[in-house]
C-alpha positions in Angstrom: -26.3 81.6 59.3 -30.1 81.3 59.1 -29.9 78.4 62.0 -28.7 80.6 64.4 -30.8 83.4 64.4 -33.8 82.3 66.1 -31.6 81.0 69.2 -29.9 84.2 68.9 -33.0 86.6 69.4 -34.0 83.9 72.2 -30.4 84.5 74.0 -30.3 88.3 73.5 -33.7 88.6 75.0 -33.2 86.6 78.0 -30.0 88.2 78.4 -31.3 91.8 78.4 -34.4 90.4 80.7 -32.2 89.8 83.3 -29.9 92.7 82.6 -33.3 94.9 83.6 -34.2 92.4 86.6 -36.8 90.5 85.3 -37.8 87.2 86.6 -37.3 85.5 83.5 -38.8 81.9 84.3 -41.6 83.4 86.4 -42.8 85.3 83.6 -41.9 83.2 80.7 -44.8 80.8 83.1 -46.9 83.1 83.8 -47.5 83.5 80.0 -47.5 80.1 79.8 -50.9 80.0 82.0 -52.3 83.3 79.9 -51.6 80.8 76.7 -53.8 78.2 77.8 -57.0 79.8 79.4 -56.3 81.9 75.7 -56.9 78.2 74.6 -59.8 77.5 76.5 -61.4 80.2 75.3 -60.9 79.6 71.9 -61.0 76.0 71.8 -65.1 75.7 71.3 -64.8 77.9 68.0 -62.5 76.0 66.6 -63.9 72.4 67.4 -67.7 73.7 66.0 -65.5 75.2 62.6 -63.8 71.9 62.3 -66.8 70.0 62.8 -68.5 72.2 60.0 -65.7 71.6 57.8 -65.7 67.9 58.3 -69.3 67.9 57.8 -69.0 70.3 54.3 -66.5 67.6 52.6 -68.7 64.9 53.4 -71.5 66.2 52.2 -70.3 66.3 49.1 -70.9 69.8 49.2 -67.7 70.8 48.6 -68.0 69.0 44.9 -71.6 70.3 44.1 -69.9 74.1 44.6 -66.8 73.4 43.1 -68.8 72.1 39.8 -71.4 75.5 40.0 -68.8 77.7 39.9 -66.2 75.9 37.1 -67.6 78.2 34.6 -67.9 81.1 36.3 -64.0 80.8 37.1 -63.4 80.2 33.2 -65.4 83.3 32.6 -62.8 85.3 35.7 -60.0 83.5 33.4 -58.9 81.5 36.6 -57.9 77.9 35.8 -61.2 75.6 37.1 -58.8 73.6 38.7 -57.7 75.5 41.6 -61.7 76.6 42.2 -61.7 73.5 45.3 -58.5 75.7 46.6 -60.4 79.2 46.3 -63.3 77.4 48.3 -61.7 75.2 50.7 -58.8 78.5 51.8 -61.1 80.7 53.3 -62.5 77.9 55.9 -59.3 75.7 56.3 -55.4 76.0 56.3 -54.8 72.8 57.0 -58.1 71.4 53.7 -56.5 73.9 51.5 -52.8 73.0 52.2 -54.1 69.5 51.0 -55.8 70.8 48.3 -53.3 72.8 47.5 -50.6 69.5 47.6 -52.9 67.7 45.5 -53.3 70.2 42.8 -49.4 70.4 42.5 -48.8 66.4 43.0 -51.3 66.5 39.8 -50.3 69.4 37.4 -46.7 70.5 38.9 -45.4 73.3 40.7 -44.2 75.1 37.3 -47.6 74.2 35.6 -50.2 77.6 35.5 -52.3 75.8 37.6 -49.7 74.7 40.2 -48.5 78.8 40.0 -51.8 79.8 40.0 -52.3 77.5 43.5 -48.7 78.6 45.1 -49.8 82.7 44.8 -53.2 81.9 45.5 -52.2 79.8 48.7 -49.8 82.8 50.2 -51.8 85.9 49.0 -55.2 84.7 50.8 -56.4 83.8 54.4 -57.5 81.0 56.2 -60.6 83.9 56.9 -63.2 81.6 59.1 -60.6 80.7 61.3 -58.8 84.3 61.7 -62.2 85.4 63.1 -63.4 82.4 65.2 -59.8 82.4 66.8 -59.2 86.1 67.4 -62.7 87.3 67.7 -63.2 84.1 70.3 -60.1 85.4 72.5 -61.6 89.1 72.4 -64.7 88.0 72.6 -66.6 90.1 69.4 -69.3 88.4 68.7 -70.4 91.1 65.7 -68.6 89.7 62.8 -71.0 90.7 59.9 -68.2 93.6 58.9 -65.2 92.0 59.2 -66.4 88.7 57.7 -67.8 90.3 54.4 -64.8 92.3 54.1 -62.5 89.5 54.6 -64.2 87.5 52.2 -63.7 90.2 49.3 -60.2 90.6 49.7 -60.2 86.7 49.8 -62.3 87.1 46.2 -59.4 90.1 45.3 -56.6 88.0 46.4 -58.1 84.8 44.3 -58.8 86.8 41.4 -55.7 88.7 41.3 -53.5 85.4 41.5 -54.5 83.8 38.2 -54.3 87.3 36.2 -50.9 88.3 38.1 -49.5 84.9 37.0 -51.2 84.5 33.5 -49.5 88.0 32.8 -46.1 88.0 34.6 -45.5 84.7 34.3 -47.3 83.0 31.0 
């Protein structure tokens, strides 16, 4: 059933388009041309944010964080091992997904840690990103607000994952 859906909104959209008259390829292109000058625009953003994420995990600087804040994350009760996720996240869907692969390849989906991982991966955002792409199409450039408030609920959601899991689940 679940196959079907998707083609079936697709169909019952076109199909009440052109019940009310609309143009259906015309328009479905001339979103097609709003899509990529919407790329244009935010391309730059997000070459410079992955160029500074390239340029993080080389460093080594990634490491060196991960290592400060081990015992900080004992202290919060959140498992050490996912602290590269809780770093990477906020920057990079595509570092933490691989982060987050890694951590379960290692310890297991069913482990604390790998549970730990899986909520932490779905309850946070990939915050850097959110705002260079959305801000970069609207074209804020004042991000000091949203980026510190972002970044608490990304501490909140991190947080929250390891005690939700340690108590409903361990």
């Amino acid at each position: 059933m679940s196959d079907y859906i998707i083609p079936a909104v697709i169909v019952i959209i076109i199909v009440y388009a052109l019940i009310r008259g609309v143009k259906v390829f015309d328009v479905f292109i001339e979103g097609a041309k709003e899509g990529f000058g919407t790329a244009a625009t935010v391309l730059p953003a997000l070459i410079g944010l992955m160029t500074a994420i390239g340029m993080f995990k080389a460093s080594g600087a990634l490491d060196m964080l991960t290592a400060a804040l081990r015992p900080v994350a004992s202290l919060a009760q959140v498992p050490p091992e996912v602290v590269p996720l809780a770093i990477v996240r906020p920057i990079s869907g595509s570092g933490a997904l691989a982060v987050f692969q890694d951590i379960l390849k290692t310890y297991g989906p069913d482990s604390l840690i790998g549970q730990v991982a899986s909520v932490m991966q779905g309850s946070t955002e990939t915050t850097f990103y959110t705002i260079a792409v959305y801000y970069g199409v609207t074209k804020v450039s004042r991000t000091r607000h949203t980026l510190v408030s972002s970044l608490t609920g990304d501490l909140t959601g991190f947080l929250m994952s390891a005690l939700t899991v340690q108590l409903m689940l361990h």
